[in-house]
C-alpha positions in Angstrom: 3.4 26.6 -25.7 1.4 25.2 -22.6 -1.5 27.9 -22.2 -1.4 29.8 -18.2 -5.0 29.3 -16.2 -4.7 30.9 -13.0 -7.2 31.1 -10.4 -7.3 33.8 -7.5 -6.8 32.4 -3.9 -7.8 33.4 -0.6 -5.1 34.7 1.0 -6.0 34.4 4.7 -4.3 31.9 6.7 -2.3 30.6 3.5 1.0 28.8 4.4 2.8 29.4 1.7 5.7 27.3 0.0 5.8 28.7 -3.1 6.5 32.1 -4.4 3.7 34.7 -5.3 1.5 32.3 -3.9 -1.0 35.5 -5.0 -2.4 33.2 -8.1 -3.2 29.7 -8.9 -1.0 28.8 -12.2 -1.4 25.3 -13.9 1.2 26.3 -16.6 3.8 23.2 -16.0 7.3 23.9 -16.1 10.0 21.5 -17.4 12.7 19.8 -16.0 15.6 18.5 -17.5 15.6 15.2 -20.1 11.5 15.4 -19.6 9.5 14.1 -22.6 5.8 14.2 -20.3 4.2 17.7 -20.8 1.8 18.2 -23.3 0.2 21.0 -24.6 -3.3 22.3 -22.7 -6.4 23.7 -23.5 -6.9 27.6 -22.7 -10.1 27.6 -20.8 -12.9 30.4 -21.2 -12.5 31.7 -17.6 -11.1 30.7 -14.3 -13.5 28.6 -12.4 -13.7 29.3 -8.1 -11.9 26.8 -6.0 -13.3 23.6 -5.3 -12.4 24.4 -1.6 -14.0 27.7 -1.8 -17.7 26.2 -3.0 -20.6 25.9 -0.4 -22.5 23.0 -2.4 -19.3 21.1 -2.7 -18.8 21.2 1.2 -22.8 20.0 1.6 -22.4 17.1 -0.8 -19.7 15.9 1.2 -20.8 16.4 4.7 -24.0 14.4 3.1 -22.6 11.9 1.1 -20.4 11.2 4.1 -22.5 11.2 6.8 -24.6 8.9 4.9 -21.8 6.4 4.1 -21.1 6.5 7.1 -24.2 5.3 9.1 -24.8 2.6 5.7 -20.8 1.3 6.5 -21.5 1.0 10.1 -21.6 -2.9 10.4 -18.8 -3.2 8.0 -16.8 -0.8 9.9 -17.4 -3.0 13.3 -16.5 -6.4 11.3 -13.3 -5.2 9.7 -12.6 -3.8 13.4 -13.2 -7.6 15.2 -10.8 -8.4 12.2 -8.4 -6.5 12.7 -8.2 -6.8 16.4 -8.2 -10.8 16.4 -5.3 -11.2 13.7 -2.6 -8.7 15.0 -1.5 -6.7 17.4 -1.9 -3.6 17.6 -4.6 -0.3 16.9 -7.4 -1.0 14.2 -7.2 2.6 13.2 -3.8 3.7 11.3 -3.0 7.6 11.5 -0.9 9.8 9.5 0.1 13.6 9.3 -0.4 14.6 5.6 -0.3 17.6 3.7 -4.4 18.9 3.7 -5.5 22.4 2.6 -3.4 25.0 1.6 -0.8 23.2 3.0 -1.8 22.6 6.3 -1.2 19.7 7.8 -3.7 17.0 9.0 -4.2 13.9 10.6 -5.5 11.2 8.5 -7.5 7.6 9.0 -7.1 4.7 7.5 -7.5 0.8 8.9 -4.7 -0.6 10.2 -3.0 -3.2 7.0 0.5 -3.4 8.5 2.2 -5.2 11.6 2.6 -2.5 14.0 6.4 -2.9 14.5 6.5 -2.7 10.7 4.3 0.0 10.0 6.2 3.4 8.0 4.7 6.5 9.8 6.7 8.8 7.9 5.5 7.3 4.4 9.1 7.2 3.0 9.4 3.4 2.2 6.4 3.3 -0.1 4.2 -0.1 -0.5 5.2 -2.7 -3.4 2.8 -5.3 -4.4 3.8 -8.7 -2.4 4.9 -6.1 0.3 5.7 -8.3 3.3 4.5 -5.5 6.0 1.0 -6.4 4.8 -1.5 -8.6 6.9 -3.7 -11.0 5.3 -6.2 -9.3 6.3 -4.8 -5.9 5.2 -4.2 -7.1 1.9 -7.5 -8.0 1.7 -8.8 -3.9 2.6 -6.0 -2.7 0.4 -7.4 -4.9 -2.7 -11.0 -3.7 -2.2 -9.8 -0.1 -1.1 -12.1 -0.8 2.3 -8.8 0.5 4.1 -9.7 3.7 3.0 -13.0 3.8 4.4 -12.5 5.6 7.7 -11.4 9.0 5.6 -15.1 9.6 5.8 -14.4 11.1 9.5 -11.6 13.1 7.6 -14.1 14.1 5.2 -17.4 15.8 7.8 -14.0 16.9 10.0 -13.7 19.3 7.2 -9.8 17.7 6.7 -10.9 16.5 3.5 -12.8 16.0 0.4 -14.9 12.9 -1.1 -12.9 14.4 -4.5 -9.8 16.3 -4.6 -6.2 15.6 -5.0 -5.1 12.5 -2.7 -3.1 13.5 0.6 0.9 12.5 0.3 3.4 13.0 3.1 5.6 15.6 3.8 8.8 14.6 1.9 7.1 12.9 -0.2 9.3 11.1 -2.9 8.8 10.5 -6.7 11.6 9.3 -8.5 13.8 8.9 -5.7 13.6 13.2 -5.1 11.0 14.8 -3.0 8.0 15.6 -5.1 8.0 19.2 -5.2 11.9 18.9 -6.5 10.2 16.8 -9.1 7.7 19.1 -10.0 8.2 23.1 -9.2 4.6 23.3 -9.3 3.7 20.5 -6.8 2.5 22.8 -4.2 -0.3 24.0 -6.7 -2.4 21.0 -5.8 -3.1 21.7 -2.3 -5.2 25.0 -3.7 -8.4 22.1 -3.2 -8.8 19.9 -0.2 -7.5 16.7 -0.5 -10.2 13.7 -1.5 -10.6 10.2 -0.8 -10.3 9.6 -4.4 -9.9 12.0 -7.2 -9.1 12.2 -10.8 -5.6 10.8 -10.9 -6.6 7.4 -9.5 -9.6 6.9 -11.7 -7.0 7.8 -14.4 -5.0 5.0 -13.4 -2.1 7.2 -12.1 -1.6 5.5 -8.8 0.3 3.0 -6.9 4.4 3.4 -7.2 5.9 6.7 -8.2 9.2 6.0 -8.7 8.7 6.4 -12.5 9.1 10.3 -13.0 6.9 10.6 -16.3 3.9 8.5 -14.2 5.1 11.0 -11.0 4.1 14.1 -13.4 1.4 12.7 -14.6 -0.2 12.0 -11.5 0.3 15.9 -10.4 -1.2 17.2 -14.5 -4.3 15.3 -13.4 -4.7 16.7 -9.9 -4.7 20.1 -11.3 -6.9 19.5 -14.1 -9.3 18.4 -11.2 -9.2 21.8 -9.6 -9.4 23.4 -13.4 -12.4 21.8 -14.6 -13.8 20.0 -11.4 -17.9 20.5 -10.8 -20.1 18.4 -8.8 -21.3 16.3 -11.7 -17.8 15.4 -12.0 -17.4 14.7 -8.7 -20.3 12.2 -8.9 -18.6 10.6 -11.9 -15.2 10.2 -10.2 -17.0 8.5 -6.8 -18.8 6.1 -9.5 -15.4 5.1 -11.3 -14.0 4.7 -7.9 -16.7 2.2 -6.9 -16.6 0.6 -9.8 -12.7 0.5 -10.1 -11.8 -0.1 -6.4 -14.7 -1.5 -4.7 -15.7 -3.9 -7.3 -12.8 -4.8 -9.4 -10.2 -4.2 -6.6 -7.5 -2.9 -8.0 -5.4 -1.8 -4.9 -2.3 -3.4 -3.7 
């Protein structure tokens, strides 16, 4: 039997969408005809929130700030880019689930033809997607499109590290998420990251698959189980090295 972790939450200003939102539990719980979970490890003692640590809010307002100013040319090139091979904004924004549920307004570079372009996030993106600039497909292989989340980040909207943002309504397997997975709601305990443990895992892209779906969700709250800031450091190095260099987006 799957061992119980919980953590104890802050209760003030909690939107809650679960029941006895009063603790943090990471047991899974199955649904029907799936083969996924897997057994995991008790741990020694509940760790504190990543979204309740002072040093984890510094590194990011650093780290950011500092990618920031070092991105600044890059940021003004993919803008000229952008702006001379389609109509339309350079930046792309999106409400998404943020922070105990709240809900936020994220950035990304423009990758789509505006008149094409899903703002509700229900038709997901396919490889060879036909919405897709040239030059978007160019910041979505290299992950660059991502790069403006660093205002999300010193905002306070977000995290360098932490489970990534979804939509609401959300689908996996053709069902909303948290009809998927009962627990779904667990992962917005953190604030939600740029990158996090779930993509350097592999578990991203299409989540139509349900067993990839769960997976994705078991490694988001293994993050918030186990997360410190040496991991966090690890994770951002994957991500460079997987993303940035290797460019595995789509």
């Amino acid at each position: 039997m799957a061992a119980t972790v919980t953590a104890r939450v802050v209760q003030s200003n909690v939107t809650s969408l679960w029941r006895a939102p009063r603790f943090i539990s990471a047991r899974p719980i199955e649904y029907a005809g799936s083969s996924v979970y897997r057994s995991r490890r008790a741990y020694r003692g509940a760790r504190s929130e990543p979204g309740a640590s002072l040093a984890k809010r510094i590194f990011d307002v650093g780290a950011s700030s500092a990618a920031l100013f070092f991105f600044a040319p890059l940021f003004i090139l993919i803008a000229i880019a952008i702006k001379t091979t389609s109509r339309g904004p350079v930046f792309f924004r999106q409400y998404r689930y943020g922070y105990r549920n709240r809900l936020f307004k994220i950035y990304k570079f423009r990758t789509m033809y505006v008149g094409l372009c899903d703002n509700a996030g229900v038709t997901q993106t396919v490889q060879g997607d036909h919405r897709i600039t040239w030059i978007g497909r160019l910041l979505r292989k290299t992950s660059f499109d991502e790069l403006p989340q660093l205002i999300n980040v010193i905002k306070g909207d977000m995290s360098l590290v932490g489970p990534r943002p979804h939509v609401p309504g959300m689908l996996a397997a053709n069902v909303r998420f948290e009809e998927l997975v009962p627990y779904y709601f667990q992962r917005h305990t953190a604030r939600p990251g740029i990158t996090g443990l779930a993509q350097v895992s592999g578990c991203r892209g299409s989540t139509i698959d349900p067993d990839i779906a769960i997976e994705r969700i078991y490694h988001d709250l293994d993050y918030i189980e186990k997360w410190s800031l040496r991991m966090d450091v690890m994770i951002i190095g994957n991500t460079v090295k997987r993303e940035f260099l290797f460019g595995s987006g789509f």
